[in-house]
Structures are given as structure tokens and as C-alpha cells.
C-alpha atoms as a printed R data frame, in Angstrom:
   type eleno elety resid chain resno       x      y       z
1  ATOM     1    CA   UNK     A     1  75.186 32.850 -12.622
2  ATOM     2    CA   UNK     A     2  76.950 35.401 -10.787
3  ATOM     3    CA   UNK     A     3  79.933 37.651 -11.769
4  ATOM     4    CA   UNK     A     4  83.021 37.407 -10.223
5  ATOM     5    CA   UNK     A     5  85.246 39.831  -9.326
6  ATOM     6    CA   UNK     A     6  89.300 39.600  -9.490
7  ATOM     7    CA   UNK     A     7  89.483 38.866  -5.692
8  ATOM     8    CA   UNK     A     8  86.559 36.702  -5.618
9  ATOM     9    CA   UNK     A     9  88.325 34.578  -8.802
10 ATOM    10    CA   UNK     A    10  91.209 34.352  -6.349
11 ATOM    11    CA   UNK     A    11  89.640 32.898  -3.203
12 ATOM    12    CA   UNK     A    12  87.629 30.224  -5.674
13 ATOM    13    CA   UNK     A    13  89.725 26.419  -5.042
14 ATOM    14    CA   UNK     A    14  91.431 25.480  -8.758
15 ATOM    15    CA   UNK     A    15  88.171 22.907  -9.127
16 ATOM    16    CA   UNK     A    16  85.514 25.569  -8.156
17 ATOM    17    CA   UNK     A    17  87.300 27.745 -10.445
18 ATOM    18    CA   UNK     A    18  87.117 25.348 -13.838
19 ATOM    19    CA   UNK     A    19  83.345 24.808 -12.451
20 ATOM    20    CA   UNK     A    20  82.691 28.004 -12.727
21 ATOM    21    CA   UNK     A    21  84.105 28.544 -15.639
22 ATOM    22    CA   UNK     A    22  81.950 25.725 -17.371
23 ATOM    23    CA   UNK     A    23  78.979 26.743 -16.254
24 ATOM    24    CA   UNK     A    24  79.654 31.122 -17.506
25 ATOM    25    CA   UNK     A    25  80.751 29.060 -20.936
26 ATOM    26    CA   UNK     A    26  77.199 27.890 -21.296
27 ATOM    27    CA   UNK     A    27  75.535 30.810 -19.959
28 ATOM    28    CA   UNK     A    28  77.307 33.003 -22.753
29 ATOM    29    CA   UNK     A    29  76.716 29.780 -25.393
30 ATOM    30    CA   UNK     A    30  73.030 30.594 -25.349
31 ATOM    31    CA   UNK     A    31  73.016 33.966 -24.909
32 ATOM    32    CA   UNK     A    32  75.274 33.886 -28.187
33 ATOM    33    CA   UNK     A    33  72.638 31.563 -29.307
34 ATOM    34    CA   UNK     A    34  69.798 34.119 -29.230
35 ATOM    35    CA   UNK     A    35  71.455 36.768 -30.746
36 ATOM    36    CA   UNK     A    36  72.073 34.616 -33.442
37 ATOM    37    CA   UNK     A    37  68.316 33.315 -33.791
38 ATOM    38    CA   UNK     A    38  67.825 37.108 -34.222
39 ATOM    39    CA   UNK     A    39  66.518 37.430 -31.219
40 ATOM    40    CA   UNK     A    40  67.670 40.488 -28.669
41 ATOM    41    CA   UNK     A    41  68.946 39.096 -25.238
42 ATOM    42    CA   UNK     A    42  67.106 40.684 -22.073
43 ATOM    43    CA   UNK     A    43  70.763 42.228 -20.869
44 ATOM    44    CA   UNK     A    44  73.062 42.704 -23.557
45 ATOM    45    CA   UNK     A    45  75.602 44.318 -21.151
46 ATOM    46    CA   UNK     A    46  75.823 40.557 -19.551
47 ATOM    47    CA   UNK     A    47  77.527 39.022 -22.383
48 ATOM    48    CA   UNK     A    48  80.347 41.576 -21.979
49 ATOM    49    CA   UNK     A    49  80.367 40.854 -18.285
50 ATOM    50    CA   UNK     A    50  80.485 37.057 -18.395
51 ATOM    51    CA   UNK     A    51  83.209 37.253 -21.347
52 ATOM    52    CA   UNK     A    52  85.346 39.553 -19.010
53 ATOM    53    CA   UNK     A    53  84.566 36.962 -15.367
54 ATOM    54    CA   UNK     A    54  85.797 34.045 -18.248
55 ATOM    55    CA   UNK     A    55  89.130 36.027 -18.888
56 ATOM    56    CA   UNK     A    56  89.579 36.551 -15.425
57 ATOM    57    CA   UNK     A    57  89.152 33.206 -14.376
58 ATOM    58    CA   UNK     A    58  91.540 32.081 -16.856
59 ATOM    59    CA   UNK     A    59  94.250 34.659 -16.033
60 ATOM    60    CA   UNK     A    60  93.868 33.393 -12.231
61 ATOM    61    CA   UNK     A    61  94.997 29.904 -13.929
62 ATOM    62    CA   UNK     A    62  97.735 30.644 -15.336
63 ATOM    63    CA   UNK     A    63  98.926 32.580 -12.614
64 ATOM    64    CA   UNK     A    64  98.587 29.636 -10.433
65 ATOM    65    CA   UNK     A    65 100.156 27.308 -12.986
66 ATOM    66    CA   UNK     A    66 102.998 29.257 -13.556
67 ATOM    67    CA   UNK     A    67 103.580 29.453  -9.563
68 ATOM    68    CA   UNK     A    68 103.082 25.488  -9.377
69 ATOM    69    CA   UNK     A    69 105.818 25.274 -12.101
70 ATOM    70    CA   UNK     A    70 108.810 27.378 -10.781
71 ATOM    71    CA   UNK     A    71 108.115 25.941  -7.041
């Protein structure tokens, strides 16, 4: 799964966006899962990087839905 940047988050459609989203959710659920098994992922620096694409995505929402809702 890639990482997306804050102007690639803004050119995703809202239902590429919550796809997206899904799909980093489960990449980070099992690399959450390994660390927990005791096991060491293969690029710990990519859990940091998917939480922060996650938070970006979701900012992007709200920004959107807070546009929708004064328009």
C-alpha cells in the first residue's frame, strides 16, 4: 500500500479516499499484530508512516465535510 502525501489525499474522490483508508487500517492491523506476537516488523518506520497517511486522510474529511455543511 502506498503512502500518500497531503496533495495526493486531496486529489483522491471522497469514495477512493474511505477505500484507502480501509485498506492502510488493515495494513497497520497486522503490522500491530506482529509486534504483538513478539515478532519485529521488516520496517518499523512504516507503521509511523501509515498512522500519519490515516490522519491525513481523515483531516482531508473533515475539511470536505465542513465545506459541504456551510455551502
Amino acid at each position: 500500500m502506498a503512502i500518500f502525501r497531503s496533495r495526493e489525499v486531496v486529489q483522491l474522490s471522497d469514495v477512493e479516499l474511505s477505500e484507502q483508508m480501509d485498506k492502510l487500517r488493515m495494513e497497520l492491523i497486522q503490522y500491530r499484530g506482529k509486534v504483538s506476537a513478539g515478532g519485529a516488523p521488516e520496517n518499523p518506520g512504516r507503521i509511523r508512516e501509515i498512522k500519519r497517511t490515516i490522519a491525513r486522510m481523515m483531516t482531508e474529511q473533515t475539511k470536505r465535510k465542513q465545506g459541504n455543511e456551510s455551502a
